[in-house]
Wavefront OBJ file of the C-alpha trace (Angstrom):
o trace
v 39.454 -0.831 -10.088
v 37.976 -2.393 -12.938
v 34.638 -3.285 -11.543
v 34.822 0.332 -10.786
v 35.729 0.981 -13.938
v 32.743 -0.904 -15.650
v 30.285 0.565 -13.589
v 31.460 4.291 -14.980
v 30.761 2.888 -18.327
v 27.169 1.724 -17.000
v 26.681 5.346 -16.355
v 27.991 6.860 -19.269
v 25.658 4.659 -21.434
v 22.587 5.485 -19.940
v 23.241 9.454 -19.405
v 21.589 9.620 -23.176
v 18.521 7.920 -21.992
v 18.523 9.950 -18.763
v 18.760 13.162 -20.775
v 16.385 12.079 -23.488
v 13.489 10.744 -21.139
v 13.697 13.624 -18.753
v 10.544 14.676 -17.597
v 8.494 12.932 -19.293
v 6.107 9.797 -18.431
v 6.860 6.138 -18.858
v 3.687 4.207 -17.986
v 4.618 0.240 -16.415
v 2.499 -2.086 -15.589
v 2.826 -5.585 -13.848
v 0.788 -8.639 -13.195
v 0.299 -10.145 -10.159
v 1.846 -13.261 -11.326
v 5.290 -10.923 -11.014
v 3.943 -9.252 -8.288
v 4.024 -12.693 -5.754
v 7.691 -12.144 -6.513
v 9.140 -10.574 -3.129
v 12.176 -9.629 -5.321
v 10.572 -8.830 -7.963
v 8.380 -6.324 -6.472
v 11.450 -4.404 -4.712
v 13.194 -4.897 -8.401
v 10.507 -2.669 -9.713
v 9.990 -0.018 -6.486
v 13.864 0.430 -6.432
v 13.811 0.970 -10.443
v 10.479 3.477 -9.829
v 12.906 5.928 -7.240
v 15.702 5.206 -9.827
v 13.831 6.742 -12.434
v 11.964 9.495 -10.739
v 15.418 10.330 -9.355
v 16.737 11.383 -12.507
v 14.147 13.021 -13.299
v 11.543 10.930 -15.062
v 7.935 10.637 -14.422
v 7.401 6.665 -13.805
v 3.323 5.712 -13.558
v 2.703 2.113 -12.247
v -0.148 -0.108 -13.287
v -0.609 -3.045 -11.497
v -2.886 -5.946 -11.480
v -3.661 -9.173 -8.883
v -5.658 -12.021 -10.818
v -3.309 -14.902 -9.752
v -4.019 -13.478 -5.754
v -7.758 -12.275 -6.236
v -8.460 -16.439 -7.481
v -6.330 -18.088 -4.587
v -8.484 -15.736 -1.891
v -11.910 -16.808 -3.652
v -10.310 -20.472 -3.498
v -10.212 -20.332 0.159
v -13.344 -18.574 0.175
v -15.190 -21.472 -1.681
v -15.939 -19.913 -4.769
v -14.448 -20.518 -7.981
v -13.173 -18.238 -10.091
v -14.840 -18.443 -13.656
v -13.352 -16.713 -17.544
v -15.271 -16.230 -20.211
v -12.630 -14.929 -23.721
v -9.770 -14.333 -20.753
v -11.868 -12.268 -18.583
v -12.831 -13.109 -15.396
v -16.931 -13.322 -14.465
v -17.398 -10.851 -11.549
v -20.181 -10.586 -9.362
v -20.844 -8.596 -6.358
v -19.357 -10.738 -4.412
v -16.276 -11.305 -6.508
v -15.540 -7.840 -7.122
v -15.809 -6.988 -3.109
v -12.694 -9.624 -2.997
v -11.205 -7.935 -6.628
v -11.163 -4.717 -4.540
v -9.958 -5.635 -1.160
v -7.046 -8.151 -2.535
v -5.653 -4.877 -5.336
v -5.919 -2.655 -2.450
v -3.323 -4.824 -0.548
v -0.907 -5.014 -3.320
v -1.273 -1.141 -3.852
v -0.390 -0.580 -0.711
v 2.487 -3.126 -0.754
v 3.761 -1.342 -3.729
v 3.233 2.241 -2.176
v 5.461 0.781 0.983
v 8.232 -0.582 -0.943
v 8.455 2.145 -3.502
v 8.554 4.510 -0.252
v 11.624 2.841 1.422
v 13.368 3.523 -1.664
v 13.948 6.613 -0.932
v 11.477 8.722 -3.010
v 7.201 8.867 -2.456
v 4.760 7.113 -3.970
v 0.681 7.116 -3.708
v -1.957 4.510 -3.969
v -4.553 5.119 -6.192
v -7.739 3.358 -7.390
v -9.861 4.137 -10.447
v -12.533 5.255 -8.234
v -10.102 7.762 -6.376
v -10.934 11.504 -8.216
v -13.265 9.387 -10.200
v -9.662 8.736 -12.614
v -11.377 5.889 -14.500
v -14.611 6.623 -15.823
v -16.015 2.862 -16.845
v -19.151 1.119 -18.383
v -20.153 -2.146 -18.279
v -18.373 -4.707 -20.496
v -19.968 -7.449 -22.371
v -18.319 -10.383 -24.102
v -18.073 -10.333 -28.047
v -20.854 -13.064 -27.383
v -23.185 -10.259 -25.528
v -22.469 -12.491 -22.902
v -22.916 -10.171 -19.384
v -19.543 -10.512 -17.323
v -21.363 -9.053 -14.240
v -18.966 -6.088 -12.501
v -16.338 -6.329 -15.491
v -15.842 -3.094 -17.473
v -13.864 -0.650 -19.926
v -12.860 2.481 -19.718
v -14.368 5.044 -21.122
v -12.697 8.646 -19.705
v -9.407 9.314 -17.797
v -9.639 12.155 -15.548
v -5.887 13.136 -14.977
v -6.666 15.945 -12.414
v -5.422 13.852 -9.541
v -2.172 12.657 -11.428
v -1.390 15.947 -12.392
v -2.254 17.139 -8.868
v 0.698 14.560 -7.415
v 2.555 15.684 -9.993
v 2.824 18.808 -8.976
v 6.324 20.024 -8.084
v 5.565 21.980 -4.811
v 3.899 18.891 -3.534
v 7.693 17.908 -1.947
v 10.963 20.124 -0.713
v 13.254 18.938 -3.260
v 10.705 19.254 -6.383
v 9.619 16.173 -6.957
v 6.241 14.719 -7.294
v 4.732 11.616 -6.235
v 4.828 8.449 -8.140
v 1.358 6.872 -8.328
v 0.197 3.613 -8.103
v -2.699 2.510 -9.912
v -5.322 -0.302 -9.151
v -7.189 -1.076 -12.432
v -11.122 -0.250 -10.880
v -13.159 1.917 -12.216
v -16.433 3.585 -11.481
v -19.663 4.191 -13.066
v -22.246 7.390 -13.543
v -24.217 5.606 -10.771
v -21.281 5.156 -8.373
v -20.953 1.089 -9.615
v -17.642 -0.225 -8.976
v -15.685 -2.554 -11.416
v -12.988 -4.833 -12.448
v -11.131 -3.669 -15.932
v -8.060 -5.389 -17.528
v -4.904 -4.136 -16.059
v -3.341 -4.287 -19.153
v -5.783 -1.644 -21.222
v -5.637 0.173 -18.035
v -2.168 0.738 -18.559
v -2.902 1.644 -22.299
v -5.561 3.876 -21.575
v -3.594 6.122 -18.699
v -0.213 6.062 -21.344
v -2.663 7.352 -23.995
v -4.198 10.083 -21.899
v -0.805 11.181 -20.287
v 0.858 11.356 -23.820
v 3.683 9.071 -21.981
v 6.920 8.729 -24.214
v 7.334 4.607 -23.472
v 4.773 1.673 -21.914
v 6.389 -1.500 -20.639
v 4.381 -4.594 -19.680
v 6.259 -6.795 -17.497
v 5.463 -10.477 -17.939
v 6.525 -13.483 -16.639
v 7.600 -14.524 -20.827
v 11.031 -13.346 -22.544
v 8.347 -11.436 -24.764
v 7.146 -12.045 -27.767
v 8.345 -15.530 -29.385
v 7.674 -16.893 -32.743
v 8.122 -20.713 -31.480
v 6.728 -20.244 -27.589
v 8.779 -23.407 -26.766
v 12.117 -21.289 -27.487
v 13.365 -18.434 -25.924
v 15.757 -17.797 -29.162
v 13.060 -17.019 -31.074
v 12.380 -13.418 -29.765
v 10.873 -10.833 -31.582
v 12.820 -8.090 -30.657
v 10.938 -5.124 -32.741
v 7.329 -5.362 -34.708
v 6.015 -2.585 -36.384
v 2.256 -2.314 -35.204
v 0.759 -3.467 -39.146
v 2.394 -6.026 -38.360
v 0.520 -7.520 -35.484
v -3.030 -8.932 -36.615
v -0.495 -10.843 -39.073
v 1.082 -12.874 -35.789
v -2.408 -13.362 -34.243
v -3.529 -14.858 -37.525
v -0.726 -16.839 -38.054
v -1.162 -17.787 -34.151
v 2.263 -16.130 -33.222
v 0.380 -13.966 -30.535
v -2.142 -15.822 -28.726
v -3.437 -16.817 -25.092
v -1.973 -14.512 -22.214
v 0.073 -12.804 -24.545
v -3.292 -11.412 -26.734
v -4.278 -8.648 -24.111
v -0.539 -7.340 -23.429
v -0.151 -6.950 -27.399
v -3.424 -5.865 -28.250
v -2.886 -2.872 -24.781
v 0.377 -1.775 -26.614
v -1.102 -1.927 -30.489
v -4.015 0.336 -28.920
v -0.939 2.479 -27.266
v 0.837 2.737 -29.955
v -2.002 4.032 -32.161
v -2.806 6.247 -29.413
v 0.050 8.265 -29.821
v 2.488 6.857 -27.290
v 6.119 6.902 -28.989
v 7.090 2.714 -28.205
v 5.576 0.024 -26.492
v 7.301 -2.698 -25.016
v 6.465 -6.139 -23.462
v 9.823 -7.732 -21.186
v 10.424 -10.379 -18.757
v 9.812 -8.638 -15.511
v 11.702 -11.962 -13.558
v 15.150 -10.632 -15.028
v 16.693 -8.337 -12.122
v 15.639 -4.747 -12.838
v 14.721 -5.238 -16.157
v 12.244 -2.096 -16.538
v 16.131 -0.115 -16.246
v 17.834 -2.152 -18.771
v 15.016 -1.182 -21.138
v 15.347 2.152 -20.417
v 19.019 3.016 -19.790
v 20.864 0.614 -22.382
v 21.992 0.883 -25.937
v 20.038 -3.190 -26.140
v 17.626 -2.834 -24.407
v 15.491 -6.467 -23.743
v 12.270 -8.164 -24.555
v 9.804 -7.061 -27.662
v 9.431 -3.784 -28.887
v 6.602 -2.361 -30.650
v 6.624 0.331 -32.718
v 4.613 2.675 -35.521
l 1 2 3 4 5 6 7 8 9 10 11 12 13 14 15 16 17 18 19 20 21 22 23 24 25 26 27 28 29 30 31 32 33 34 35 36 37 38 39 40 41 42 43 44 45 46 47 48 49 50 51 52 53 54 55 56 57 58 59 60 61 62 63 64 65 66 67 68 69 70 71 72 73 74 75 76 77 78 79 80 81 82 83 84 85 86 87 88 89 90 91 92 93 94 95 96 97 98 99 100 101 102 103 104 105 106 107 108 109 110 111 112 113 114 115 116 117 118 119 120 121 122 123 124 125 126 127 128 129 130 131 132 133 134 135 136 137 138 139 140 141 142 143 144 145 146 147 148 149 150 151 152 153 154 155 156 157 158 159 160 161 162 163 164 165 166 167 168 169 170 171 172 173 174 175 176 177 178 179 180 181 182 183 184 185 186 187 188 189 190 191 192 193 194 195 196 197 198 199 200 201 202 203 204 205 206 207 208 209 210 211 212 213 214 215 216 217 218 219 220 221 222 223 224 225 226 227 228 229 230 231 232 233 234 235 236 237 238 239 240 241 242 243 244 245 246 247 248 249 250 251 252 253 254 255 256 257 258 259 260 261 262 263 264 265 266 267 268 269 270 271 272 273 274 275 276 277 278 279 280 281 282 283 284 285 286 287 288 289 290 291 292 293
């Protein structure tokens, strides 16, 4: 009775959040560090039904470095970074492309056999992501590496629609961060400001980047030191001080441009904690580093 009990109260907590985030959009995106996870991966496509269950509008971002550099491996050709972003030829992004549309569809499956419907999407699909080239702060040329410039939302809204399924849902959709030129060129953009980019456009109420990191730390060597809110002035203050730096740069610097974008919070968690994306969502706590205006 009392494990019965405590999962009543488990409800009751998050009917708030259920009622308060109730049709509206909460962009996620995860790395494919989290995404060689098995578990994690159904973590997230049984939290994506949970939430477009109850009515939200979930969006998920994901990207694939960790697999795209183990397939060039075995391939013979190694993977090279300039400033945290990886050199892509033609070649490269050929591989980029095939190994994110195996995840996508990985995701799609998953989310699927949770009950509710999802759909893989690329930046080129509908043209969503409009890109240019992308150069280094050095001018140095990164080959097929780019940055968004437009988000056409006519195909999200279009699998949004509500007369797309019997019961009056839409689809979810996955998201592979490619994008595509004027000229038809394909390339490879940062998951991360991906994720930014489509929260911006969508107006979405929250965006959560999962990591493989607690969150934000001010000693990196101790999980006790967790940020657990920052105010958005106050985050060229950490990357001065060298709070915020490495792998962490990008997922702060996708949720300060967010954040001044209009979307409501940001938040960067530990995707390898059991359904964490719902105990950010549906609990009084909450977990990992939240940024704020």
């Amino acid at each position: 009775m009392k494990n019965a009990i405590d999962r009543a109260k488990i409800l009751v907590e998050a009917l708030p959040y259920i009622r308060q985030f109730h049709g509206k959009v909460i962009v996620i995106k995860c790395g494919g560090e989290l995404i060689a996870n098995e578990e994690v991966k159904e973590n997230i496509a049984q939290d994506m039904a949970l939430m477009r269950f109850v009515g939200i509008k979930p969006v998920l971002i994901h990207g694939g470095g960790p697999q795209v550099t183990n397939l060039l491996e075995r391939l013979g050709k190694k993977a090279e970074f300039s400033e945290g972003m990886r050199k892509t030829d033609k070649e490269t992004v050929e591989v980029v492309e095939m190994v994110l549309g195996k995840i996508n569809k990985d995701l799609v499956s998953l989310i699927n056999q949770a009950g509710t419907h999802a759909v893989g999407l690329s930046g080129k699909d509908g043209k969503l992501i409009k890109a240019k080239k992308l150069n280094s702060s050095k001018g140095e040329d990164l080959g097929w590496v780019g940055e968004v410039e437009e988000i056409n939302l006519s195909i999200i809204k279009a699998l949004d629609n509500e007369n797309n399924l019997p019961n009056g849902e839409g689809f979810i959709p996955v998201i592979a961060p490619l994008g595509v030129t004027e000229n038809g060129m394909t390339l490879n953009i940062n998951a991360d400001i991906v994720a930014a980019e489509i929260a911006i456009a969508l107006k979405a109420e929250k965006m959560i980047i999962l990591t493989n990191q607690p969150g934000i730390l001010k000693d990196i060597k101790d999980e006790r030191t967790l940020i657990s809110t920052i105010p958005v002035s106050e985050i060229d203050l950490l990357i001065k001080k060298g709070i915020i730096q490495g792998g962490m740069m990008p997922k702060v610097n996708a949720c300060k441009k967010a954040t001044l974008g209009g979307v409501k919070k940001t938040h960067i968690i530990d995707g390898r904690i059991s359904h964490s994306i719902l105990l950010e969502v549906f609990t009084d706590k909450g977990v990992g580093t939240e940024i704020t205006k």
